[in-house]
C-alpha positions as CSV (number, residue, x, y, z in Angstrom):
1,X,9.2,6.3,0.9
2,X,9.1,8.4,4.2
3,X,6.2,9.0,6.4
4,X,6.9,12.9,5.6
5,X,7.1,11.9,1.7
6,X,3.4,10.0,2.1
7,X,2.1,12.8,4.5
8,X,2.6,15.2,2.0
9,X,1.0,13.4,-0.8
10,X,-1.8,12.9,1.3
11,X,-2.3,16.7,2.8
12,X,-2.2,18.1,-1.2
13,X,-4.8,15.4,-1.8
14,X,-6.6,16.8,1.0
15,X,-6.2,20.3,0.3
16,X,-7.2,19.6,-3.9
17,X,-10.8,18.8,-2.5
18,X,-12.1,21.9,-2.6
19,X,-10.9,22.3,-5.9
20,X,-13.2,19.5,-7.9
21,X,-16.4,19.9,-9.1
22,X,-18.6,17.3,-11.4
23,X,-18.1,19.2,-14.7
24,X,-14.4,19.6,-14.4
25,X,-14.4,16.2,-12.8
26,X,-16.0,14.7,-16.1
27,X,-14.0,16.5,-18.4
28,X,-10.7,14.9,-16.5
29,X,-11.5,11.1,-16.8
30,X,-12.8,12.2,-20.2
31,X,-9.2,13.1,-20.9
32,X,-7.5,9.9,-18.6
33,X,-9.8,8.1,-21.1
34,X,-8.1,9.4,-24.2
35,X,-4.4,9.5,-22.5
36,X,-4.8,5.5,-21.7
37,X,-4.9,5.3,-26.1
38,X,-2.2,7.6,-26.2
39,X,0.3,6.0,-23.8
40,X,-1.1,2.5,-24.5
41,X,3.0,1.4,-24.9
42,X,4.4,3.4,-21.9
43,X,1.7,1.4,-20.0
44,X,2.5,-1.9,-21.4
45,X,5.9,-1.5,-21.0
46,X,5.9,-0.7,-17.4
47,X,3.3,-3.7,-16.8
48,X,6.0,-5.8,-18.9
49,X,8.6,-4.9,-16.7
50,X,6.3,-5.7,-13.5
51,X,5.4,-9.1,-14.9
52,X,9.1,-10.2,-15.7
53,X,10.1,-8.9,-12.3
54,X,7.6,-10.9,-10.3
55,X,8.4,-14.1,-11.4
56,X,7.7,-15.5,-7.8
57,X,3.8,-14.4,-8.0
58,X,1.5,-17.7,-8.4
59,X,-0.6,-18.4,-11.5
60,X,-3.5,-16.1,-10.2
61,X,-1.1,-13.1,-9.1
62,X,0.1,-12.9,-12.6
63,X,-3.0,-13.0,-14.0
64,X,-4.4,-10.1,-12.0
65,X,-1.1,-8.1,-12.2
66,X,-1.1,-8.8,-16.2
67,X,-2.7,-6.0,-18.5
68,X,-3.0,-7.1,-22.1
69,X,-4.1,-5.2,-24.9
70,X,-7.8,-5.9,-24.0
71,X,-7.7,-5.0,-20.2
72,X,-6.1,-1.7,-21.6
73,X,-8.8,-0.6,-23.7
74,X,-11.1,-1.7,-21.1
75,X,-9.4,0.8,-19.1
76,X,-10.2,3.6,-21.1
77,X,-13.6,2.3,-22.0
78,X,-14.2,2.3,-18.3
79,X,-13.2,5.8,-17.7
80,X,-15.0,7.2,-20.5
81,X,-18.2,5.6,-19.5
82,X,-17.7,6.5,-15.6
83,X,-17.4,10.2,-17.0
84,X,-20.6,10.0,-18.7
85,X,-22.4,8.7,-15.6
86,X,-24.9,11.4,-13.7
87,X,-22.7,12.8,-11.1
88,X,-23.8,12.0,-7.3
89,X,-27.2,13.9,-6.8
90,X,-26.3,15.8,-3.5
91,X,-29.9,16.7,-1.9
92,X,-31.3,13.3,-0.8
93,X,-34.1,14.6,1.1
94,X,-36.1,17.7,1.7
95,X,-38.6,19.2,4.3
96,X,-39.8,21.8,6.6
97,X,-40.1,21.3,10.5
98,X,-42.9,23.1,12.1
99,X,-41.3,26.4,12.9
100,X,-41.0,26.8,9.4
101,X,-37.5,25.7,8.9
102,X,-36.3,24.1,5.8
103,X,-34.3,20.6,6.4
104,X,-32.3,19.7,3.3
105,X,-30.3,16.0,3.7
106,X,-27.1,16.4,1.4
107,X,-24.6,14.1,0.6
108,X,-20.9,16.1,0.9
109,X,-17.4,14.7,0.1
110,X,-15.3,12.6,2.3
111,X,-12.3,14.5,1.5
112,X,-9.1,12.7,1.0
113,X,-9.3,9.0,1.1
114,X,-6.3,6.3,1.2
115,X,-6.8,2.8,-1.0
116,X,-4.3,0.1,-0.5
117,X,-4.8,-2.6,-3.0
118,X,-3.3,-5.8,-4.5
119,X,-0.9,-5.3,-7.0
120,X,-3.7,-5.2,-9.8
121,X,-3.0,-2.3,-11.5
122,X,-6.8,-1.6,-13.1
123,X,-7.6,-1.2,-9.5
124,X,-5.5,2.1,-9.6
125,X,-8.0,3.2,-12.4
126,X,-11.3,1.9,-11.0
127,X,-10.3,3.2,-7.4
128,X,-9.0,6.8,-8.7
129,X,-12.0,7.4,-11.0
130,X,-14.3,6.2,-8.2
131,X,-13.0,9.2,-5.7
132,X,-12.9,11.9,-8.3
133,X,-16.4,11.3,-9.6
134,X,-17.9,11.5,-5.7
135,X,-15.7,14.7,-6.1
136,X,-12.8,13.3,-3.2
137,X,-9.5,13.0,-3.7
138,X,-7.3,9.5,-3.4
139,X,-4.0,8.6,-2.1
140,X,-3.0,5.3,-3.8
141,X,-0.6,2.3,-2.4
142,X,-0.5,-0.8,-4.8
143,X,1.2,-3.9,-3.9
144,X,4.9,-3.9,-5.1
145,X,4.5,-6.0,-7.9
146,X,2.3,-3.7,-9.6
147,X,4.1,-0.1,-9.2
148,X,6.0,0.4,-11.8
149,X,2.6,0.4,-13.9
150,X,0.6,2.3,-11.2
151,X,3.0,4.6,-11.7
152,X,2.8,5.5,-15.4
153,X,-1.4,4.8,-15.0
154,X,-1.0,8.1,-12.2
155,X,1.9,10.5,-13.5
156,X,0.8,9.9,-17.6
157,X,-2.8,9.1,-17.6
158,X,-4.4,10.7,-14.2
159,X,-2.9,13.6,-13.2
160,X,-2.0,15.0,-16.6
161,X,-5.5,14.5,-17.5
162,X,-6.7,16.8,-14.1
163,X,-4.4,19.0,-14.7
164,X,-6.3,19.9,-18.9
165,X,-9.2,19.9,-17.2
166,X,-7.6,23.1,-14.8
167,X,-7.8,20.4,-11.3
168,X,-5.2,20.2,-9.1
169,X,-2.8,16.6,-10.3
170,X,-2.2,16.4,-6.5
171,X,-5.8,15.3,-6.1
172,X,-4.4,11.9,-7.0
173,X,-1.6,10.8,-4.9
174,X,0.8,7.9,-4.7
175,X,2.5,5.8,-2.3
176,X,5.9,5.3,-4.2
177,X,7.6,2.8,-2.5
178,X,6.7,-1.2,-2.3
179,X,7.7,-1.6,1.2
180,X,4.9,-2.6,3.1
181,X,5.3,-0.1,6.2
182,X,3.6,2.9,3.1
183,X,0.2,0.8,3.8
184,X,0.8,0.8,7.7
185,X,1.3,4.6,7.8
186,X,-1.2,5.4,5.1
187,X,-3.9,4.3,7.9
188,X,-2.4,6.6,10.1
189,X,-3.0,10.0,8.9
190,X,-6.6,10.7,10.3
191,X,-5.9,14.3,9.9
192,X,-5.8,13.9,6.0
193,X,-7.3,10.6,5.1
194,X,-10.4,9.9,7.3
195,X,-11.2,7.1,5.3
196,X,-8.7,3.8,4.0
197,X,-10.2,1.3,1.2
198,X,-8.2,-1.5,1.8
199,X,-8.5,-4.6,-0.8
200,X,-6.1,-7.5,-0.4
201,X,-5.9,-11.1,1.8
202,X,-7.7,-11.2,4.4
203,X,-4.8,-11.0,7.3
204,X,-2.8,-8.3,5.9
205,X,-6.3,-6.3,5.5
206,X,-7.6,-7.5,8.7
207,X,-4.2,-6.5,10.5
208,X,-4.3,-2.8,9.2
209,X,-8.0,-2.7,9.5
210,X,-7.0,-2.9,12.9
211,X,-4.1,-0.6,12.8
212,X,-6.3,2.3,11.6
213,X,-9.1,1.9,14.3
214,X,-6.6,2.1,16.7
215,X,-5.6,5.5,15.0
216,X,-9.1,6.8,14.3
217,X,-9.1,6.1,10.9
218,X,-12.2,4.1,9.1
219,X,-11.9,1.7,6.5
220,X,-13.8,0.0,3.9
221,X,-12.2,-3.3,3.9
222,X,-12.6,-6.0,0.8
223,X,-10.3,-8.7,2.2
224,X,-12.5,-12.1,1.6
225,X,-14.2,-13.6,-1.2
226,X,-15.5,-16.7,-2.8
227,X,-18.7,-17.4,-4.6
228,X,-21.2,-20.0,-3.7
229,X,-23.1,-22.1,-6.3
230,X,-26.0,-24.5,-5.1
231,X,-27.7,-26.9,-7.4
232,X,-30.9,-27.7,-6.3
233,X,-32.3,-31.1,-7.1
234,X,-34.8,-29.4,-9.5
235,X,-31.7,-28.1,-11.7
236,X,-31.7,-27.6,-15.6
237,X,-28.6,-29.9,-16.2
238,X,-28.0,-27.3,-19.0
239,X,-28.6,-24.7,-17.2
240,X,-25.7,-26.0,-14.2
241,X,-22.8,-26.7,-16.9
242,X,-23.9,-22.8,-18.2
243,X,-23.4,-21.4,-14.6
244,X,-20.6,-23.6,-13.5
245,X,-18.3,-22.5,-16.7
246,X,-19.0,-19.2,-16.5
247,X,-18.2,-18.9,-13.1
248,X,-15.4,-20.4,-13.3
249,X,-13.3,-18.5,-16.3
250,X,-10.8,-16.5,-14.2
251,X,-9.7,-18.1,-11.1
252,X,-7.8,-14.9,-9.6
253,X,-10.8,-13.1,-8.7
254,X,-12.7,-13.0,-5.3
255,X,-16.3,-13.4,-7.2
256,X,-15.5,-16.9,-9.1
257,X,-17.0,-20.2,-7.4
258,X,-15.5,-21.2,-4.9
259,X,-18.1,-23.7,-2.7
260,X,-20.2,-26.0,-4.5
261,X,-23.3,-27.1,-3.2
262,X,-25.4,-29.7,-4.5
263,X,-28.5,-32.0,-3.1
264,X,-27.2,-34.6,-4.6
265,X,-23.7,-35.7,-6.0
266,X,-25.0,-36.9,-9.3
267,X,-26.1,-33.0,-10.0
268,X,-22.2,-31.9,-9.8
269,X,-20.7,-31.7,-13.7
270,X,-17.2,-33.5,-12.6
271,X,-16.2,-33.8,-16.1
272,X,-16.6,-29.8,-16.6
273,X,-14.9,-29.3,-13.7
274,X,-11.6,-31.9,-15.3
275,X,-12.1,-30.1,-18.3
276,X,-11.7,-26.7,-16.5
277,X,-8.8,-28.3,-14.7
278,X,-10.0,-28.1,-11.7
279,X,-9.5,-30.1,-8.6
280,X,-12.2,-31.0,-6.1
281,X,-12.2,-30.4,-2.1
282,X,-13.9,-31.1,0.6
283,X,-11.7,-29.6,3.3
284,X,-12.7,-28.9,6.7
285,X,-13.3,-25.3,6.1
286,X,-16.0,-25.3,3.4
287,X,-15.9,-21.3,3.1
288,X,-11.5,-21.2,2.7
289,X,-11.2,-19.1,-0.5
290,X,-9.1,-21.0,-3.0
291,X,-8.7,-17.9,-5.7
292,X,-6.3,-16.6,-2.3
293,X,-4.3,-19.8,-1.9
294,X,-1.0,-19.9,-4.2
295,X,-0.9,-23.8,-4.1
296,X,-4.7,-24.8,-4.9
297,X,-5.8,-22.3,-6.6
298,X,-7.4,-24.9,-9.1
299,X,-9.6,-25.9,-7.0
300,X,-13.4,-26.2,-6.1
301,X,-15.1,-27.3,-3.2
302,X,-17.9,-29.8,-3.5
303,X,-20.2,-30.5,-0.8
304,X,-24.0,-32.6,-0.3
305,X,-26.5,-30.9,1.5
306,X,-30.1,-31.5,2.2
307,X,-32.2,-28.5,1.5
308,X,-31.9,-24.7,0.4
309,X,-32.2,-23.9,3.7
310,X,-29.2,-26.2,5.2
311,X,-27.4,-24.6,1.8
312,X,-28.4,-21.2,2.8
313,X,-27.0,-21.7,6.4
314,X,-23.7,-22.9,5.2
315,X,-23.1,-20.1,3.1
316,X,-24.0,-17.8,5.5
317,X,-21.9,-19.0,8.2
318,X,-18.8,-20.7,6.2
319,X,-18.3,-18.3,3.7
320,X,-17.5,-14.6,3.4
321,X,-20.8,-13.5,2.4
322,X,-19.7,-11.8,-0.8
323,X,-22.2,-13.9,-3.5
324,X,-24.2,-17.2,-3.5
325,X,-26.3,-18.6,-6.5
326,X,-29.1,-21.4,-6.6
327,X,-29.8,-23.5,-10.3
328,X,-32.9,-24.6,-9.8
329,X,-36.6,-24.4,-11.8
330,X,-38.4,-24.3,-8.8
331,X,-39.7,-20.7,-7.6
332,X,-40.1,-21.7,-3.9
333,X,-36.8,-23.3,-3.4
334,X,-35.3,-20.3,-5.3
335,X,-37.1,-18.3,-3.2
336,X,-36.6,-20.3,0.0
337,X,-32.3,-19.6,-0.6
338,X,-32.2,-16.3,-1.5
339,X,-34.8,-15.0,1.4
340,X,-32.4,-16.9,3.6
341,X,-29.3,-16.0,2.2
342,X,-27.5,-12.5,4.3
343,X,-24.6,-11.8,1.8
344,X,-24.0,-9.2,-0.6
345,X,-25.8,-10.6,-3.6
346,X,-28.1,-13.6,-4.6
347,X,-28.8,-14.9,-7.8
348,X,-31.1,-17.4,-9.3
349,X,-29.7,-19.4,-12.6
350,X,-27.0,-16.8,-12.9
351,X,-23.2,-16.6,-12.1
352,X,-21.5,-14.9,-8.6
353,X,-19.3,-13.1,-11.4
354,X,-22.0,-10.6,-12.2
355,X,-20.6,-9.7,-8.2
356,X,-18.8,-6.6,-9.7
357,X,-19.5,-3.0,-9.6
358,X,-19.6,-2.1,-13.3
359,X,-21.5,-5.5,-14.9
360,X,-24.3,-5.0,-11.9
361,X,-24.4,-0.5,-11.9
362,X,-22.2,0.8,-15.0
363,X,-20.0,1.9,-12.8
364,X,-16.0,-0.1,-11.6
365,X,-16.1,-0.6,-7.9
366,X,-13.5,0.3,-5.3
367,X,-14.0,-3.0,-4.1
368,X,-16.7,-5.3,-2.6
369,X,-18.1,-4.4,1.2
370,X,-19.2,-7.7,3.2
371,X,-19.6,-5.9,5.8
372,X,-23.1,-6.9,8.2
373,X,-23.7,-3.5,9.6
374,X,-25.0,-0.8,8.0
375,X,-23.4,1.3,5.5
376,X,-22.5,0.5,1.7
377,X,-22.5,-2.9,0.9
378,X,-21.4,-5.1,-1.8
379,X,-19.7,-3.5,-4.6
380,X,-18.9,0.0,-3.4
381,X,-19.2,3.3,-6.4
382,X,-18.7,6.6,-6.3
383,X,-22.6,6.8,-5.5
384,X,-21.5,5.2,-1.7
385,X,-18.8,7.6,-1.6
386,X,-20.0,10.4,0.4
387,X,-20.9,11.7,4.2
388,X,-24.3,13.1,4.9
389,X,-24.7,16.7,6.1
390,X,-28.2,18.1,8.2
391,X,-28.7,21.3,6.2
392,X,-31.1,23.5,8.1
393,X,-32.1,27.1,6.6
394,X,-34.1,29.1,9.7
């Protein structure tokens, strides 16, 4: 696909913005809802195709690039509930300066924003419904592997379903090529898409996180992941083999455990962990995220430390900061690790899975910010989605 074929994509996204408003908005993922049932086997098919077709893609590639009949009606579950969801409340604050001038703070649309993702193709779904709720419009680039079912999820489900609710379909555009130079000149276009979401490894993201700056374009990157487990020595055995399965049932996916902590060795469940399948490592880099590695992707890392606070430290400055979890039954050493900890989320006797936009607000993410500046944070919804505007009435 040319950089004229993507531009244009992007400038009828950009020009379908002033189109979209929340009760048309609603009424179109209302109706992508309904379309994913209707063209359930045009969507399997395509996926089909994609997963015989990438028969090179390791065992956590496949899983995230596979939709089954489950992850389909979750897709349409997902949109229906996002539709039902309060649309973005636009006045965030209001008051009157001493000449007698009314202030109002209001959150306005981005405009047209860019997402290049992994070949995952409920991302395409999650992403797109994301942008139209905040009332922006998308441009989408998938990884290869993934298009020929990103496809059918944007020309049968998305746009027809904008279109019956009287929206411009272009307010969704697509990237229609795999070749890798569509994400390169998708950050390029600050003139249409201010704003890239890019999701992905974290030296392909980092490299075009780069590549946009140098264009003027801003990102929201999700590149890194890994979740951190720490068993203090005060741990409910029970409570640890609980937290350790669940966080460990899908090993594709940024928010499974990654580092495991523990004050002592005898606290670490080994035999859940062979019963998983899992292998143990103590490589050099505690914080290396296995769910990105093709070869070890089986694998947990298992390291002694002395204290929440030496446990804290490690995942703060090892890790990506996306999610870190202490098992323990004592309130001050839970309290001691999650005051300490600086990532995105903490949680006491729970899994790093919850890490996911619609199990921690109702609402699918467009990915997961771990950023340490300010701005939104963790897993990013159409309620992050917006630019603030000084409104000032004389």
């Amino acid at each position: 696909m040319h950089r004229e074929a993507i531009e244009r994509e992007a400038r009828a996204a950009h020009e379908a913005v002033a189109q979209l408003n929340d009760a048309d908005v609603a009424r179109a993922l209302t109706g992508a809802a309904a379309l994913v049932g209707e063209r359930r086997d045009a969507i399997a098919a395509a996926n089909a195709a994609d997963v015989e077709a990438a028969g090179a893609l390791d065992e956590g590639a496949l899983d995230r690039l596979r939709l089954d009949d489950a992850r389909i009606r979750a897709l349409a579950e997902q949109l229906a509930q996002l539709a039902a969801l309060p649309p973005l409340e636009r006045v965030e604050e209001r008051w009157r300066l001493e000449n007698g001038a009314e202030v109002e703070v209001r959150r306005i649309p981005v405009g047209a924003v860019g997402a290049n993702f992994e070949a995952r193709p409920n991302v395409a779904v999650d992403v797109a419904g994301q942008l139209l709720k905040s009332l922006n419009a998308g441009v989408l680039r998938t990884g290869g592997a993934a298009l020929r079912t990103v496809t059918v999820l944007v020309d049968d489900v998305l746009r027809p379903a904008l279109a019956d609710a009287g929206l411009p379909p272009e307010a969704i555009g697509l990237v229609r090529s795999p070749e890798r130079e569509g994400a390169r000149i998708l950050v390029s276009l600050p003139h249409v898409l201010p704003l890239v979401i890019l999701r992905g490894s974290g030296e392909t993201t980092a490299a075009l996180a780069r590549e946009a700056a140098q264009h003027g374009v801003r990102t929201l990157a999700h590149a890194e992941g890994g979740g951190v487990l720490y068993l203090h020595r005060e741990a409910d055995p029970e409570k640890v083999r609980d937290v350790v399965r669940s966080s460990l049932d899908r090993l594709g996916v940024c928010n499974r455990l990654n580092l495991l902590l523990a004050d002592d060795d005898a606290l670490v469940p080994y035999d859940l962990l062979r019963e998983l399948g899992l292998t143990v490592r103590e490589p050099e880099r505690l914080g290396h995220e296995w769910a990105n590695d093709a070869e070890r992707i089986a694998s947990v890392t298992v390291h002694t430390v002395s204290s929440p606070a030496e446990a804290a430290a490690l995942a703060n400055e090892e890790t990506s900061g996306l999610a870190a979890a202490i098992v323990t039954e004592d309130a001050d050493a839970a309290r001691a690790f999650l005051d300490a900890y600086r990532g995105t989320a903490a949680y006491w006797n729970a899994t790093t899975r919850l890490t996911d936009g619609f199990k921690l607000t109702g609402s699918p993410e467009t990915g997961i910010n771990v950023d340490r500046v300010p701005g939104p944070r963790g897993p990013v919804t159409y309620r992050d989605l917006y630019l603030r505007q000084y409104r000032v009435v004389g």
